[in-house]
C-alpha positions as CSV (number, residue, x, y, z in Angstrom):
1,X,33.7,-2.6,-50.9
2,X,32.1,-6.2,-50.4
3,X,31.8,-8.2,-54.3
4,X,27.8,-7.0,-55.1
5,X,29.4,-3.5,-54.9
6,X,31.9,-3.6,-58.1
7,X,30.5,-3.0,-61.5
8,X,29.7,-6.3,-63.2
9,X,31.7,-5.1,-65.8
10,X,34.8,-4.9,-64.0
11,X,35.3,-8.9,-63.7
12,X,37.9,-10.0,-66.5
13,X,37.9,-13.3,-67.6
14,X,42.0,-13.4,-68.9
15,X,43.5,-11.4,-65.8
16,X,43.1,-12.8,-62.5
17,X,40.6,-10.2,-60.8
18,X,42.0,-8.7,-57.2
19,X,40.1,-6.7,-55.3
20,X,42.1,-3.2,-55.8
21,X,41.7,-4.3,-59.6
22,X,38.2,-4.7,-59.5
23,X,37.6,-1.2,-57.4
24,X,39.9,0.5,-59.9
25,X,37.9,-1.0,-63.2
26,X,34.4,-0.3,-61.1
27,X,35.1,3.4,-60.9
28,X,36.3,3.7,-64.4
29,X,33.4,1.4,-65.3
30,X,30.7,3.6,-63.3
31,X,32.3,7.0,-64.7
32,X,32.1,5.4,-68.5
33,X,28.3,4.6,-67.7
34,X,27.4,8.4,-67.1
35,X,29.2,9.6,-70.4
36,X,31.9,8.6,-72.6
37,X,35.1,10.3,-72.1
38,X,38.9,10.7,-71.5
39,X,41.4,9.1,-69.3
40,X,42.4,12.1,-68.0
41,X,38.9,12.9,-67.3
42,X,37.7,9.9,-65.8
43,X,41.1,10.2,-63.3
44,X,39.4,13.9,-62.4
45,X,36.2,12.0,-62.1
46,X,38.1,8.7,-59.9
47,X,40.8,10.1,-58.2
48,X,42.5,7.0,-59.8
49,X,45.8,8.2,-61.9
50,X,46.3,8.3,-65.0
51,X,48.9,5.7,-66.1
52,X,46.5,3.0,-63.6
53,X,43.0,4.3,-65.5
54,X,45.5,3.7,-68.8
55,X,46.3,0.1,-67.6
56,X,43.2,-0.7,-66.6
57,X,41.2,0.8,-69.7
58,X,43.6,-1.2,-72.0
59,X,42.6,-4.7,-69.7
60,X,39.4,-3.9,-70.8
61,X,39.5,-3.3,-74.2
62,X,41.5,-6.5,-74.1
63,X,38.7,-8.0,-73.2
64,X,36.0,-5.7,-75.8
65,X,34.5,-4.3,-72.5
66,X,35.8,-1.0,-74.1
67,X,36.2,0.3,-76.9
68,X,38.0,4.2,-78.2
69,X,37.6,6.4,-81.0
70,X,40.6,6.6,-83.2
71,X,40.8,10.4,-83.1
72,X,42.7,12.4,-80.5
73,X,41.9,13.0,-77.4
74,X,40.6,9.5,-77.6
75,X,37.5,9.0,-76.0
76,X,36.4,5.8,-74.2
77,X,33.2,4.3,-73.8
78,X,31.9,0.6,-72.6
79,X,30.5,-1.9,-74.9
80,X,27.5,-3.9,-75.1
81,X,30.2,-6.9,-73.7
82,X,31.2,-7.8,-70.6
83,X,28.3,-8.5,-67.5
84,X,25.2,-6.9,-67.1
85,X,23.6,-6.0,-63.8
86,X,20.8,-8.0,-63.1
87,X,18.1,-4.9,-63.7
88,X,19.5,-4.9,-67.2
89,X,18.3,-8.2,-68.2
């Protein structure tokens, strides 16, 4: 996966951004763009597992690139932070 493939919001600005970090957070990123949902079900959706979507999803909401309801199951969804593709602008 060369760099203009990751999801622009996969960069982080307080972790140091690796390239397995930035494939993991693109696929959670790409399968929070079609619909919001749970970890487990973006790990069906990934094939990522569930305690690295976990990790991953809390980087983000770290960072306000997500955000979850406060109800269980807790659904996730991506903010209006965080990069935008190019097309978006």
């Amino acid at each position: 996966m060369s760099k203009g493939h990751y999801h622009p919001k996969a960069f982080l600005l307080k972790t140091k951004n690796v390239k397995q970090g930035l494939v993991t957070r693109t696929k959670i990123a790409s399968a929070l763009d079609e619909i919001p949902c749970t970890a487990g079900k973006i790990g069906g959706k990934t094939g990522v597992s569930y305690s690295s979507i976990i990790h991953h999803l809390n980087l983000m909401k770290n960072e306000h690139i997500v955000k979850r309801n406060n109800n269980k199951p807790y659904i996730w969804e991506l903010t209006g932070a965080g990069q935008k593709r190019l097309a978006e602008i």
